[in-house]
C-alpha positions as CSV (number, residue, x, y, z in Angstrom):
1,X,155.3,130.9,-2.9
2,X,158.9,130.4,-1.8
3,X,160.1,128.1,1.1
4,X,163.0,128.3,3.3
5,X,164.3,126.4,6.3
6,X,166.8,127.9,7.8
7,X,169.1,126.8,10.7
8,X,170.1,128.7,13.4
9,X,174.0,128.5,13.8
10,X,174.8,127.5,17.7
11,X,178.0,129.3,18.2
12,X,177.7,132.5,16.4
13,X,173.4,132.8,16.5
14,X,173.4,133.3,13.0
15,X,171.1,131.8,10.2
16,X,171.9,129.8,7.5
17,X,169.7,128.7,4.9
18,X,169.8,124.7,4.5
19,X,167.0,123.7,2.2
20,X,164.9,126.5,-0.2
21,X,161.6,125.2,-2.3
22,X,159.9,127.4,-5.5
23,X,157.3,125.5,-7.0
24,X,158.8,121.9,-8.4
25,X,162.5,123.0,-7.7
26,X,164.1,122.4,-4.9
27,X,167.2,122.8,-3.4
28,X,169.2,121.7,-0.6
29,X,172.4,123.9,0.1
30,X,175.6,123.1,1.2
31,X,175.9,122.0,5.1
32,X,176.3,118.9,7.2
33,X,172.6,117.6,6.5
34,X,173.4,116.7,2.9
35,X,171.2,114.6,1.4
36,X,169.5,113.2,5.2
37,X,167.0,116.2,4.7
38,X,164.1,117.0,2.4
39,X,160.9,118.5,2.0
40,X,157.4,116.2,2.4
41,X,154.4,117.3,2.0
42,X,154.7,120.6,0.9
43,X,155.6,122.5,4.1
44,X,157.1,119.0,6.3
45,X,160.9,119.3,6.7
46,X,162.2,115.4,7.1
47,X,165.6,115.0,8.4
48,X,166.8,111.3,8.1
49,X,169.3,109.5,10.6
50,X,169.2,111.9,13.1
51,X,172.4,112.6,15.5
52,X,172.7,114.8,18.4
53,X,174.2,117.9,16.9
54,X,171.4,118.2,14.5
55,X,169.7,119.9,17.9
56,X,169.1,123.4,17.5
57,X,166.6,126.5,16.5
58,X,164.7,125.7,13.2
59,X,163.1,128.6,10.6
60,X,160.8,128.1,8.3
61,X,160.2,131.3,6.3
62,X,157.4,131.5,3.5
63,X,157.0,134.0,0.8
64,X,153.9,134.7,-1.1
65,X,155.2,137.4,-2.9
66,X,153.1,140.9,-2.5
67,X,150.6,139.1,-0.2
68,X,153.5,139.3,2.2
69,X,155.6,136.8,4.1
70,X,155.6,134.7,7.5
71,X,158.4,132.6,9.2
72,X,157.8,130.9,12.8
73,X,160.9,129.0,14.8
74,X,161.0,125.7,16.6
75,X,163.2,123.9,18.4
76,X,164.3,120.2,18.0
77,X,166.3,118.2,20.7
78,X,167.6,114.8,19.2
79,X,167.7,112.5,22.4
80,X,170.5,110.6,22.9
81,X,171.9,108.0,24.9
82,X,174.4,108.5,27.6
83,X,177.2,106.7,27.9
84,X,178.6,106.5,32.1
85,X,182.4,106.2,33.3
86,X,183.4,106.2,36.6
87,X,187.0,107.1,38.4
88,X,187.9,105.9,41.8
89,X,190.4,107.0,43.8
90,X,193.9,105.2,43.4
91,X,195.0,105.8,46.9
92,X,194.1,103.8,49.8
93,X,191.3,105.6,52.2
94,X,191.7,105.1,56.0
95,X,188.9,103.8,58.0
96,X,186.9,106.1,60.3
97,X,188.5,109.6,60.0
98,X,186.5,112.6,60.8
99,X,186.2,114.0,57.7
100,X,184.4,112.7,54.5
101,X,187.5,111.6,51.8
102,X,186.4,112.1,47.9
103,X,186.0,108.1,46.7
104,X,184.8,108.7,43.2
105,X,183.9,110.6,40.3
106,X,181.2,109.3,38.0
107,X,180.8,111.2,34.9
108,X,178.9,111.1,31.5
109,X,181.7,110.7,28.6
110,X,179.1,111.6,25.6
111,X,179.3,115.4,26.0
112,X,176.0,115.6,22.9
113,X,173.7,114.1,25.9
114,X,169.7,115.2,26.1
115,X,168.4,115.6,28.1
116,X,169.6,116.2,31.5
117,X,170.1,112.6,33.3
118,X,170.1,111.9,37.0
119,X,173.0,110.3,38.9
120,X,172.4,108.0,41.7
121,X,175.5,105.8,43.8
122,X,175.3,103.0,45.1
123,X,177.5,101.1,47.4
124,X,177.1,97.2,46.4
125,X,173.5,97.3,45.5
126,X,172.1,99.8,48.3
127,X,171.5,103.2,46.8
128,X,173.1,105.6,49.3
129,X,171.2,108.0,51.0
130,X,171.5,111.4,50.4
131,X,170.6,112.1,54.5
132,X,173.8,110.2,55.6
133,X,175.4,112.3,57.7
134,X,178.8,110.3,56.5
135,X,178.2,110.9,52.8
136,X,178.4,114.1,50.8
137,X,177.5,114.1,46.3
138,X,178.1,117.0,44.3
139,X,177.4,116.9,40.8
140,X,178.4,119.3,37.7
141,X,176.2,119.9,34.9
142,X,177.8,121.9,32.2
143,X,175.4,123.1,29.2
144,X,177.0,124.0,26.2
145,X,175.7,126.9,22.8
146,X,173.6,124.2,22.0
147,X,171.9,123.1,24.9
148,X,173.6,119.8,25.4
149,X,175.0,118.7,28.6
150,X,178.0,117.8,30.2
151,X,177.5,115.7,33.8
152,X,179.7,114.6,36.5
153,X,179.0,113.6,39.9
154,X,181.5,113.2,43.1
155,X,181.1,110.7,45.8
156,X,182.5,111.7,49.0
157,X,182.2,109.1,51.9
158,X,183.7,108.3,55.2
159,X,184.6,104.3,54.4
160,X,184.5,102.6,58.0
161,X,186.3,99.4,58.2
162,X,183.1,97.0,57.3
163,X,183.6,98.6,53.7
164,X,186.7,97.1,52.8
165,X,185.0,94.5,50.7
166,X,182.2,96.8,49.4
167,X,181.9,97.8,45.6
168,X,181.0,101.2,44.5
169,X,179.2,102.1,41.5
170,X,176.9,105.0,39.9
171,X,173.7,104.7,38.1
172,X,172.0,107.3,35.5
173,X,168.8,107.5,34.5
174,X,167.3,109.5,31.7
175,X,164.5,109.9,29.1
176,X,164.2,108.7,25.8
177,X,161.0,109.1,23.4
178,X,158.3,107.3,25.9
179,X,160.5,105.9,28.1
180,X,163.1,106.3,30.9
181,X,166.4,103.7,30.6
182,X,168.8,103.4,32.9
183,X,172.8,102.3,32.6
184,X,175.3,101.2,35.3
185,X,179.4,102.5,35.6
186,X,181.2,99.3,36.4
187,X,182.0,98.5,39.7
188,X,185.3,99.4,41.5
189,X,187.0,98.8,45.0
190,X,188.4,101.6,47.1
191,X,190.9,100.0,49.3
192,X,190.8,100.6,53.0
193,X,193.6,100.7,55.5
194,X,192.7,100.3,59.1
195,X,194.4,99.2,62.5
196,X,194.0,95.7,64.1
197,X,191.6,95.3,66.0
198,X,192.0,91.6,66.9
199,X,195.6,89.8,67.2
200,X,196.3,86.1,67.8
201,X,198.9,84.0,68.7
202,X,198.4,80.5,67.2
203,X,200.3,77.0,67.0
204,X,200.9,77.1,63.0
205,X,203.1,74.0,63.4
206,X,202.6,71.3,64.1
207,X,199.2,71.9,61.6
208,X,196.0,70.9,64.0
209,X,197.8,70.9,67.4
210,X,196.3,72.3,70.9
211,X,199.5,71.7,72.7
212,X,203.0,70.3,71.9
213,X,205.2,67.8,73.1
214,X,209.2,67.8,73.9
215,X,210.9,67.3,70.6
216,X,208.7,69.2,68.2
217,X,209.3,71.6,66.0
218,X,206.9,74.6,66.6
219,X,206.0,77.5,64.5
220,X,203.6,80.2,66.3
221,X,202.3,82.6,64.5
222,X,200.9,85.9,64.9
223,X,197.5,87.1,63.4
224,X,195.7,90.3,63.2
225,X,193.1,91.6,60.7
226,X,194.7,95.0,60.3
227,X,195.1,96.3,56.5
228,X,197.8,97.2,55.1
229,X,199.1,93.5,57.2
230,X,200.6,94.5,60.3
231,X,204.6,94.4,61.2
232,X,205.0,92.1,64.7
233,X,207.0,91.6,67.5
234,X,207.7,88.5,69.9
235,X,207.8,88.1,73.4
236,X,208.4,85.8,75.8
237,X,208.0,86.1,79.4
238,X,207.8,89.9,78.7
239,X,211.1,89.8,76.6
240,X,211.5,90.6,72.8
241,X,212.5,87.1,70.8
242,X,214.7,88.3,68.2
243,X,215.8,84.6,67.0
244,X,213.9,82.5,64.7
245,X,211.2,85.4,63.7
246,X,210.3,85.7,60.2
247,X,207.2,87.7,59.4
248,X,204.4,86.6,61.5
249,X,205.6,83.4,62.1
250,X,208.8,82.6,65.1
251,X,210.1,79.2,64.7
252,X,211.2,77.0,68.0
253,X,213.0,74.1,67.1
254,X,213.6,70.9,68.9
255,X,211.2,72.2,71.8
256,X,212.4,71.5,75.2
257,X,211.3,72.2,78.8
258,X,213.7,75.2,79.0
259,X,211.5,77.3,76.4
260,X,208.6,76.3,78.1
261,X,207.0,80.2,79.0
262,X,204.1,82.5,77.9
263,X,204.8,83.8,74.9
264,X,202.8,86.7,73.0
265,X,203.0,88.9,70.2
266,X,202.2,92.6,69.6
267,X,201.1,93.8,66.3
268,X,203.3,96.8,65.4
């Protein structure tokens, strides 16, 4: 009898002959399998050091001459581990707008990926859920001639102002021979701007005071928690201090009775 193997060629469905056997000779032809492939067992094709693109539509084809001939097809999928990215968004997001903003983009870099693996985000260590009504994922699976798969996923999220320290990352899961592994994106920060919500006008200087006394030098300062840090303004009595403001901070040296007043400031 003669013995073929023949591969099926992905891109232009054609077959190409990669190993033929006729009693003791044997023959591997010409193709990217060079000398990883052989014959065992008589009828066994053995491919050695397998890599994804060795996935695809296998022939075997045997001749017995005028008793006729026979050929049957298989497929074989090499599995292979995923590798993950993730993008976040450069901008900064504002807090609490109506509409969901896109955050991220977590996507599989190793386009030779079986098979298909699942995406899951997470913000800090809490898987999100897909019933938030403040969080919409869409995720892209691409299949190329030869059955591999191309992944990305999209995180879109309405950040509120509690999530200005939280860390966003995506997790995929996927099957290997007997078992299913999973592999983390690193972790990234989207930065939130929000209004104050709280402003303060403290006694900076003299460090530790409640009150002050006639002769001091005093530094007030204004604090709010407002990201980007807010712009301010002085008052006193109701009237806008020009002098002696820098920043946050306005500067009253020398105290006397004559400034004594209620002063305030507005964050801007």
């Amino acid at each position: 009898f003669i013995l073929y193997f023949l591969r099926v060629q992905p891109i232009a469905n054609t077959r190409k002959r990669i190993l033929y056997k006729q009693g003791r000779i044997e023959q591997v032809d010409e193709s990217k399998f060079g000398d990883r492939i052989s014959i065992q067992d008589e009828f066994t094709l053995v491919i050695n050091n397998t890599i994804p693109s060795d996935s695809g539509y296998f022939i075997c084809t045997v001749s017995a001459g005028v008793e006729g001939a026979g050929e049957a097809k298989t497929r074989v999928n090499v599995c292979s581990p995923p590798q993950v990215q993730i993008i976040g968004k450069h901008e900064p997001v504002q807090a609490n707008k109506d509409t969901v903003e896109p955050l991220a983009q977590c996507q599989v870099t190793d386009k030779k990926v079986f098979p298909l693996p699942n995406i899951t985000w997470y913000k800090n260590t809490t898987p999100f859920d897909p019933g938030d009504a403040e969080l919409h994922q869409r995720s892209v699976v691409e299949y190329d001639e030869m059955g591999f798969i191309t992944v990305r996923s999209s995180l879109n999220y309405k950040p509120q102002k509690a999530d200005r320290d939280a860390t966003y990352h995506c997790r995929i899961s996927y099957k290997m021979p007997g078992l299913i592994q999973t592999m983390d994106s690193q972790r990234i920060n989207i930065i939130v701007h929000y209004p104050a919500e709280r402003v303060e006008l403290v006694i900076w200087e003299p460090k530790g005071a409640t009150h002050v006394t006639e002769g001091d030098d005093v530094v007030l300062r204004c604090v709010a928690d407002a990201n980007p840090p807010s712009t301010f303004a002085f008052y006193n009595n109701g009237t806008q201090i020009l002098d002696g403001v820098i920043g946050d901070k306005m500067a009253l040296d020398d105290i006397g009775r004559s400034q004594m007043a209620e002063y305030s400031c507005v964050a801007l």
